[in-house]
N, C-alpha and C positions, 0 to 999 in steps of 0.2 A: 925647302926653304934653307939658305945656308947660314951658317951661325950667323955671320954679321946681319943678314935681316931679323935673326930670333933676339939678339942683344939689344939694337935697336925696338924690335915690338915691346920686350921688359922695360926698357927705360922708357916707353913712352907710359905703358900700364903704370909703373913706378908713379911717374907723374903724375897720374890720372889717381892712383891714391892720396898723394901725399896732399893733392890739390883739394883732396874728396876730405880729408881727417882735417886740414887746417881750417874750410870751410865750418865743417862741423864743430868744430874747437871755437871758431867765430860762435857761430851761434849761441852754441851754452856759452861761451863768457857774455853774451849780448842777454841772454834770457838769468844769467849769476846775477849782473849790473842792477837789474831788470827789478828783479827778487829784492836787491838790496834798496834800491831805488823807492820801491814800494813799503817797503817797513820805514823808510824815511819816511816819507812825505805821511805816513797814514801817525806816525807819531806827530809830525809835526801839524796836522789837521788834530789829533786828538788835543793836545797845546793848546792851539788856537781855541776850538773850542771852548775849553774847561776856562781859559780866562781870561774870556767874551763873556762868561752863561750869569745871570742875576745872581748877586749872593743871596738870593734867599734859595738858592739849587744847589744841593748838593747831593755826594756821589760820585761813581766812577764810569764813564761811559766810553765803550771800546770802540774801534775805528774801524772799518777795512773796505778799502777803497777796490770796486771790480774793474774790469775792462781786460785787454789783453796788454797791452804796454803799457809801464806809467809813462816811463821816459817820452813814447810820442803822446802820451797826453798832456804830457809837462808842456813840448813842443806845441802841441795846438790851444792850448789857454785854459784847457776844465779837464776834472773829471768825469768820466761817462756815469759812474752811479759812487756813491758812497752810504754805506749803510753804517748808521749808528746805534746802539744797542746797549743800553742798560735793565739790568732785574731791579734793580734799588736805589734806583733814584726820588732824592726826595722833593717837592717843590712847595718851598714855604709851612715846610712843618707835614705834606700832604705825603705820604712814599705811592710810589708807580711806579710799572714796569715801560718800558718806553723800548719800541723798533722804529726808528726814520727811515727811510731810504733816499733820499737824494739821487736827482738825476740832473749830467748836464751841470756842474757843477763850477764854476767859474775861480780862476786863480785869481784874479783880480776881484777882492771883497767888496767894493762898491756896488758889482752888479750881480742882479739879485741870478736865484738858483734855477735852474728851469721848471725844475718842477720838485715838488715836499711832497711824501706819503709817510703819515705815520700813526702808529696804534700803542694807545698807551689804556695798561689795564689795572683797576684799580680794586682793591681788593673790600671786603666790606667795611672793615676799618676805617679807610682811608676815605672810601661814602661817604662814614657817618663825622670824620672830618671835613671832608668838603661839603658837603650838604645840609648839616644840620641846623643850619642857621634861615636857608630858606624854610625847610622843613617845619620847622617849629612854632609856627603862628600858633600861638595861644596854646601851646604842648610841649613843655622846657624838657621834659624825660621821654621823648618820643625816640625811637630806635630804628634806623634804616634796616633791613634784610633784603640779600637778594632772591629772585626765584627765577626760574626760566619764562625771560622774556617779560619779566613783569620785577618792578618792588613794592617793596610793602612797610608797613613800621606799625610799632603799638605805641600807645602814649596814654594818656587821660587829662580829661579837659573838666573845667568847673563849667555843668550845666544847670544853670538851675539855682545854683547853689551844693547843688551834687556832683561830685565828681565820678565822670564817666571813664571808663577804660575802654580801647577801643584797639579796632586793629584796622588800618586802612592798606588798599591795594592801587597803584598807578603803572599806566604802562609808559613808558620813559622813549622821547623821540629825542631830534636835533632843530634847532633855528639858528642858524650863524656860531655865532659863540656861546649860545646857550642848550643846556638840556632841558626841556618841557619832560615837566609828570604831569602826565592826564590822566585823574580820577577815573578809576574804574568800579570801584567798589568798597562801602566799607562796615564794620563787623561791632557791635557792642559786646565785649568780653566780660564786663561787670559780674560778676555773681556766675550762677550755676551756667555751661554752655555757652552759648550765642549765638548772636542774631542777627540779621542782615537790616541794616535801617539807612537809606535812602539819602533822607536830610542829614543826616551828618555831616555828610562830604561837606556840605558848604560851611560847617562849623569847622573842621580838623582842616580843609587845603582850600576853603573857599572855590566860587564858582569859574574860577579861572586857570588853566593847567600854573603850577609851582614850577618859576622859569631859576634855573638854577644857571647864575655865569660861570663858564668855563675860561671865556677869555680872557680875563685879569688874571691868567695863568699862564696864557701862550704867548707868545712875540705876536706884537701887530702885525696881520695880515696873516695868520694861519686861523683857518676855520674849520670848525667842528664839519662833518658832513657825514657820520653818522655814532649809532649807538648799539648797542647786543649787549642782553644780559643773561647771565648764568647764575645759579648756587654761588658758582664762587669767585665771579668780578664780571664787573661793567668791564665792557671795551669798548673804547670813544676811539674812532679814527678821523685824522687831522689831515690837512691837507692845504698847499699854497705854492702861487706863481710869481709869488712878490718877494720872497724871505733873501734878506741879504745876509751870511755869516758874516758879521761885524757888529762889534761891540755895540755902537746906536741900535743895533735891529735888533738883537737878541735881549737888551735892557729895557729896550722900549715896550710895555704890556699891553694889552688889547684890553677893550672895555665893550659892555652890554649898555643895547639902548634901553630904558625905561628897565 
């Protein structure tokens, strides 16, 4: 091979780098853009957000929006998933931990989300805030506890004219917007020991499971669909095909039938 074809072969190689390093140079400034693109819009979704949500919600809840480009999601109308995520959020005096994930998620606020999955966990506190109002038929110092897979509470009721101390056990489901506790068992603590007595139940939570609303806490159209409990929090996971992020949807609360 004489020099002029070897000069020739280098300036083609040349080429074939320079062509190779600019391409690549494209790409990370497209995946920089990318990067920055996504810290935008995930601020500007937390924004919206925070002042959309009921003022009785307070708290800071963080953003971060998945998929692999914003920019071509920007381009096609939604994001593929966004996950939102507080520890300490309070809602109307209640605090919970709250995880959403949003999927399918539409730039245009009118149209509702594809699909909501969220779990928000509540700690015993916060129970015997939410709760104690159903709770309480005829047992104003009655105490929520939780245990695995069951709760429980003590109180004392006027029986008789006597007042009994007791300790009742419910295992806790879901009905739409509501949590159901069904009586499972419950305890006379009065005096020395105790004792398992039958009839009470309909005295301490009557013969009916204690429907407790959750929805006059969620935006219309997210439903309860289930329950788990531990020592140390209920977890209630949410779920809906209807939720618009927009001010109407997010102020607008849900209500229990009867």
């Amino acid at each position: 091979m004489d020099a002029s074809a070897r000069r020739t072969r280098r300036r083609g190689l040349g080429a074939q780098i320079v062509v190779g390093l600019s391409l690549l140079g494209l790409v990370a400034a497209f995946f920089f853009v990318d990067a920055g693109m996504r810290g935008y819009a995930e601020r500007q979704v937390k924004q919206e957000i925070a002042s959309n949500l009921p003022k009785t919600v307070t708290g800071d809840v963080s953003v971060s929006i998945g998929g692999l480009s914003v920019i071509w999601q920007y381009l096609a109308g939604s994001f593929d998933r966004v996950d939102l995520k507080s520890s300490a959020l309070s809602v109307d005096g209640v605090p919970a931990s709250v995880h959403v994930v949003a999927t399918d998620v539409p730039l245009d606020r009118s149209r509702p989300v594809g699909d909501v999955r969220g779990i928000v966990d509540l700690g015993p506190a916060a129970l015997n805030t939410l709760l104690s109002d159903s709770l309480l038929s005829g047992a104003a110092d009655a105490g929520l506890e939780l245990g695995q897979d069951e709760v429980s509470y003590t109180g004392s009721i006027d029986l008789l004219g006597f007042p009994i101390d007791y300790r009742a056990t419910a295992s806790p489901t879901v009905d739409a917007g509501s949590v159901l506790l069904r009586p499972t068992g419950a305890r006379i603590t009065s005096g020395a020991g105790g004792f398992d007595v039958g009839d009470l139940l309909s005295q301490v939570m009557g013969e009916k499971p204690v429907r407790i609303c959750v929805a006059s806490y969620l935006p219309d159209g997210v439903t309860l669909s289930g329950v788990t409990v531990t020592p140390e929090r209920a977890r209630l996971t949410l779920q809906s095909s209807s939720l618009t992020l927009n001010r109407a949807s997010l102020t607008t609360l849900g209500s229990c039938a009867g």
